[in-house]
C-alpha positions as CSV (number, residue, x, y, z in Angstrom):
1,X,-24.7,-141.7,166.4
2,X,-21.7,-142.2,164.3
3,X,-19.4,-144.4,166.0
4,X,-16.3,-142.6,165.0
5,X,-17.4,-140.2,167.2
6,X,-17.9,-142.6,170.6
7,X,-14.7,-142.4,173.2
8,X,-14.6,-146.3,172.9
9,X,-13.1,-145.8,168.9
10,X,-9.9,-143.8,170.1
11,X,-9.6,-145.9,173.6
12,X,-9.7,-149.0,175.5
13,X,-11.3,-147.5,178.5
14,X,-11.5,-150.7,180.3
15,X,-8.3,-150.1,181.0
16,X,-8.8,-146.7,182.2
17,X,-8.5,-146.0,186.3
18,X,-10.4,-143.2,186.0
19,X,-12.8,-144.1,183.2
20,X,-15.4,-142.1,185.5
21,X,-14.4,-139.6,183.9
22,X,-16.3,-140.6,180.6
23,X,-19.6,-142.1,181.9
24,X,-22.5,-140.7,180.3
25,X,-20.4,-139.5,177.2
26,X,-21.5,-140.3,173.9
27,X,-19.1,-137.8,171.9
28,X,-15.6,-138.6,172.5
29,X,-14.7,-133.8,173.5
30,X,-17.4,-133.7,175.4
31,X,-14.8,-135.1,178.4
32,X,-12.9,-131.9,177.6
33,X,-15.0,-129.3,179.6
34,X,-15.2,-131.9,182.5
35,X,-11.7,-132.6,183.2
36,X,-11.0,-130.5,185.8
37,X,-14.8,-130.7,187.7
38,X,-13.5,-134.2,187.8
39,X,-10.0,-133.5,189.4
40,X,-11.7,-131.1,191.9
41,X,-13.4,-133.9,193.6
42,X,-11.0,-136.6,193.3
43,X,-7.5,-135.0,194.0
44,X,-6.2,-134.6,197.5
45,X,-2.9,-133.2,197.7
46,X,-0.2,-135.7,198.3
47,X,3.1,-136.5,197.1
48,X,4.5,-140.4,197.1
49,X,6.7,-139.7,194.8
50,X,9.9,-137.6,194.6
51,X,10.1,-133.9,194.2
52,X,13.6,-133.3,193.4
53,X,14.9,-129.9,194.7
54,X,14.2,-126.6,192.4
55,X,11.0,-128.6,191.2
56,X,7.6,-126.2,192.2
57,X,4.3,-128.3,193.3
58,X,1.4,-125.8,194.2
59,X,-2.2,-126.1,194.7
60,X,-4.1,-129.3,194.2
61,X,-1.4,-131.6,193.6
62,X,-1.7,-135.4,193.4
63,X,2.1,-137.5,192.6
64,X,2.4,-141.1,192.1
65,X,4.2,-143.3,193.7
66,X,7.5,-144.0,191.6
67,X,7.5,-140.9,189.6
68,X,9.9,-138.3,189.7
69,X,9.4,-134.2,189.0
70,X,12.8,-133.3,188.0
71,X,14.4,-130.1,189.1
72,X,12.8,-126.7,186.7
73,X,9.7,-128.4,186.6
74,X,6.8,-126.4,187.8
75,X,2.7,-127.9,188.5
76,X,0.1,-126.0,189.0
77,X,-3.5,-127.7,190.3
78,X,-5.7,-128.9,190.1
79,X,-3.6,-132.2,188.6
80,X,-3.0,-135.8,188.8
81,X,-0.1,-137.4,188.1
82,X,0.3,-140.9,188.3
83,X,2.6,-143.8,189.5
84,X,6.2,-143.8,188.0
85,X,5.7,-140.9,185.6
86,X,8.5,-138.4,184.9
87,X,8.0,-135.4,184.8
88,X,11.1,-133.8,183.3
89,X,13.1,-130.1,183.5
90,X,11.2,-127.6,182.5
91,X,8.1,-128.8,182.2
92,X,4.5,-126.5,182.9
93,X,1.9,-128.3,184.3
94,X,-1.0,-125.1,183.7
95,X,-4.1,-126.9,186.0
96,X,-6.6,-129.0,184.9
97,X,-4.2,-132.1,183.9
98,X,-4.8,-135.9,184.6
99,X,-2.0,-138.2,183.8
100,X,-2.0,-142.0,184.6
101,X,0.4,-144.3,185.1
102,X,4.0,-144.0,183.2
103,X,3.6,-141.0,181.7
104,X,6.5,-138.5,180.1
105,X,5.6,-134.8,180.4
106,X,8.5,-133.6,178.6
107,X,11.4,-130.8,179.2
108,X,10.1,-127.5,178.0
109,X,6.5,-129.5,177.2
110,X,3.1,-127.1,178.0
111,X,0.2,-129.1,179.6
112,X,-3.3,-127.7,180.6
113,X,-6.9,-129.1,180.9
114,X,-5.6,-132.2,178.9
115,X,-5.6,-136.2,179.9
116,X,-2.8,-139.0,179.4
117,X,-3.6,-142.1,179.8
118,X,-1.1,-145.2,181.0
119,X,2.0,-144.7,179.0
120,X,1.5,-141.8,177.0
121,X,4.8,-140.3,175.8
122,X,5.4,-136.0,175.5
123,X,8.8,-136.0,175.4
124,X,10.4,-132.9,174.0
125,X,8.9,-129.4,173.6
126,X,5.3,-130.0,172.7
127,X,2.1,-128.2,173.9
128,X,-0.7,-130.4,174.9
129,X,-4.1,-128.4,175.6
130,X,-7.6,-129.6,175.9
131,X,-7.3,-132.6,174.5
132,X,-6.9,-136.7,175.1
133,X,-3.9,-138.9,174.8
134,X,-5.0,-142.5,174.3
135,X,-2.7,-145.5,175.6
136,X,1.0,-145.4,174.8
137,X,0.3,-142.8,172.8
138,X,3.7,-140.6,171.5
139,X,4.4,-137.2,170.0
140,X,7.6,-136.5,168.5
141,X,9.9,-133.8,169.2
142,X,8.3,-130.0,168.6
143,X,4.3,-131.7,167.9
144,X,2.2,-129.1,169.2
145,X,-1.1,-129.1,169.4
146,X,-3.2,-126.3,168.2
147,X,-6.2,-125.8,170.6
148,X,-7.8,-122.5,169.1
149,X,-8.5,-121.3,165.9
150,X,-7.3,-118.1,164.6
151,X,-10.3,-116.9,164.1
152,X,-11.3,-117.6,167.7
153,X,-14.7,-119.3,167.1
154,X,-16.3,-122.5,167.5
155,X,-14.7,-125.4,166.6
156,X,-17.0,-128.0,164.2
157,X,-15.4,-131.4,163.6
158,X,-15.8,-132.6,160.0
159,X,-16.5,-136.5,159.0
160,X,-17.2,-137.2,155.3
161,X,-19.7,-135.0,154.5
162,X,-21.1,-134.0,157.7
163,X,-20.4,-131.4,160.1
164,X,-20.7,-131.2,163.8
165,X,-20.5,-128.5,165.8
166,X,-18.5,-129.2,169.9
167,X,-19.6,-126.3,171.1
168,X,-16.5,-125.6,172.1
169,X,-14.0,-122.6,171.3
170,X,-10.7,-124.2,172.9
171,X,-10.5,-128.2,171.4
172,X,-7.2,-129.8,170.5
173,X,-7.1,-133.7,169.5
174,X,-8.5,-137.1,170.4
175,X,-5.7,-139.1,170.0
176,X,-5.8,-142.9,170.1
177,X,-4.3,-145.4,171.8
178,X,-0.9,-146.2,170.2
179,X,-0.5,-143.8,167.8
180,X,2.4,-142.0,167.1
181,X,2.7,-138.8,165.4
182,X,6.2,-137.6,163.8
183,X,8.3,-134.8,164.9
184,X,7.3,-130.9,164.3
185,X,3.6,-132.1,163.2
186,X,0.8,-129.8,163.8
187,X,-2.6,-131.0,165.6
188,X,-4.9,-128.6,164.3
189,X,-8.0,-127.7,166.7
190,X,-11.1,-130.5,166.3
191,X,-8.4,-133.9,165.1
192,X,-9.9,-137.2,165.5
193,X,-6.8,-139.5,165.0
194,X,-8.0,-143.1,165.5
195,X,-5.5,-145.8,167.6
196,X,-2.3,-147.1,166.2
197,X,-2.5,-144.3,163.2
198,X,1.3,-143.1,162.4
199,X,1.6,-139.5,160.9
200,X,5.1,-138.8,159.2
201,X,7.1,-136.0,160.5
202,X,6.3,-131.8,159.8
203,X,2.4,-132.8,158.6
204,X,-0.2,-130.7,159.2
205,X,-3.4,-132.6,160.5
206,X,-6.7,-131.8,160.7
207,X,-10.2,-133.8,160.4
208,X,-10.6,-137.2,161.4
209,X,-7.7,-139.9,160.5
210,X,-9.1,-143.6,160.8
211,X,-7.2,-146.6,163.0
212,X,-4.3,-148.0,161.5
213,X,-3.4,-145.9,159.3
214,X,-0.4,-144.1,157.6
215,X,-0.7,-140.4,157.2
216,X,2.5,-139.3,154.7
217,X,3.7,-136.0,153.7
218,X,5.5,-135.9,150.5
219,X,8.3,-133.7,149.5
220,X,9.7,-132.5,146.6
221,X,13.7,-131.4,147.4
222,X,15.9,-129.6,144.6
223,X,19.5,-129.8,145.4
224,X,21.4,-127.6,143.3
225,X,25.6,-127.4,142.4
226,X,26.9,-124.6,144.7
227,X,29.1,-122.0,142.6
């Protein structure tokens, strides 16, 4: 097996409270059709945190001690979110979302069947679907992540020369731990993005991105005399 394809590339999961979640896994999505099995037999509903008013909780609803779900937000369960999160205005929690501890689900942000781990930043308008978000991960402002081809079918994950089909039709990104990715990118369905990769703002990603590295769009800009 090609170990760009293990979960341990993208993510310390030592770390990981609920690194349950990945025993048995050898292919980093095959966690994405789990996700919310998993949430239906940990999550008991319960709120330690604070639910300010105009905020809506429904369903099977876990909240952290410490965080706050600020007024517009709305959660649907199944869901987990942990300790001193914030889950900001306007944010839609669709089901089938595990966040851990210090988490930002950003205003006007879209999450479903999706995890965060511990400290991993969606600030401002993104989507986030079926996918993972490694440790202290960050999207800019207006990354969304592309979950579904337009063509609707299977999604196949490409490295080098070989191709390997998930089985899945719905796959966003693996995202490792510390990377950041620039504001208005596109994550387009089946992106392996190793840990502690930047990606400049407005590029277009697909395919597997190794650790540490710099993904850069160039531009060419014409600025012209007015008349």
């Amino acid at each position: 097996m090609d170990e760009r394809l293990r979960p341990e590339h993208y993510f310390d999961l030592a770390r990981f409270s609920h690194r349950a979640l990945f025993e048995g896994v050898t292919v980093v999505w095959e966690v994405i059709p789990r996700i919310g099995d998993y949430l239906r037999a940990i999550v008991q509903p319960e709120i330690r945190g604070t639910v300010m008013d105009g905020a809506f909780v429904t369903g099977q609803v876990f909240i952290g001690e410490g965080t706050v779900v600020e007024p517009g937000a709305c959660l649907f369960g199944p869901a987990y979110i942990g300790r001193h999160c914030v889950v900001r205005s306007g944010a839609y929690v669709r089901g089938e979302v595990l966040a851990g501890d210090g988490c930002v689900l950003g205003h006007a942000s879209e999450f479903k069947n999706c995890v965060l781990m511990d400290g991993a930043q969606c600030p401002h308008f993104n989507y986030v679907g079926d996918s993972i978000l490694g440790f202290h991960s960050h999207l800019g402002a207006g990354v969304i992540v592309s979950n579904l081809k337009v063509t609707r079918d299977e999604i196949v994950v490409r490295l080098d020369d070989r191709t390997y089909p998930t089985g899945l039709r719905k796959f966003g990104v693996i995202l490792g731990d510390r990377a950041e990715i620039g504001c208005n990118a596109v994550l387009n369905p089946g992106t392996l993005i190793g840990p502690r990769t930047l990606a400049y703002p407005l590029t277009s990603l697909r395919g597997y991105y190794p650790p540490d590295s710099v993904i850069k769009l160039r531009q060419t800009v014409e600025v012209v005399r007015r008349h």
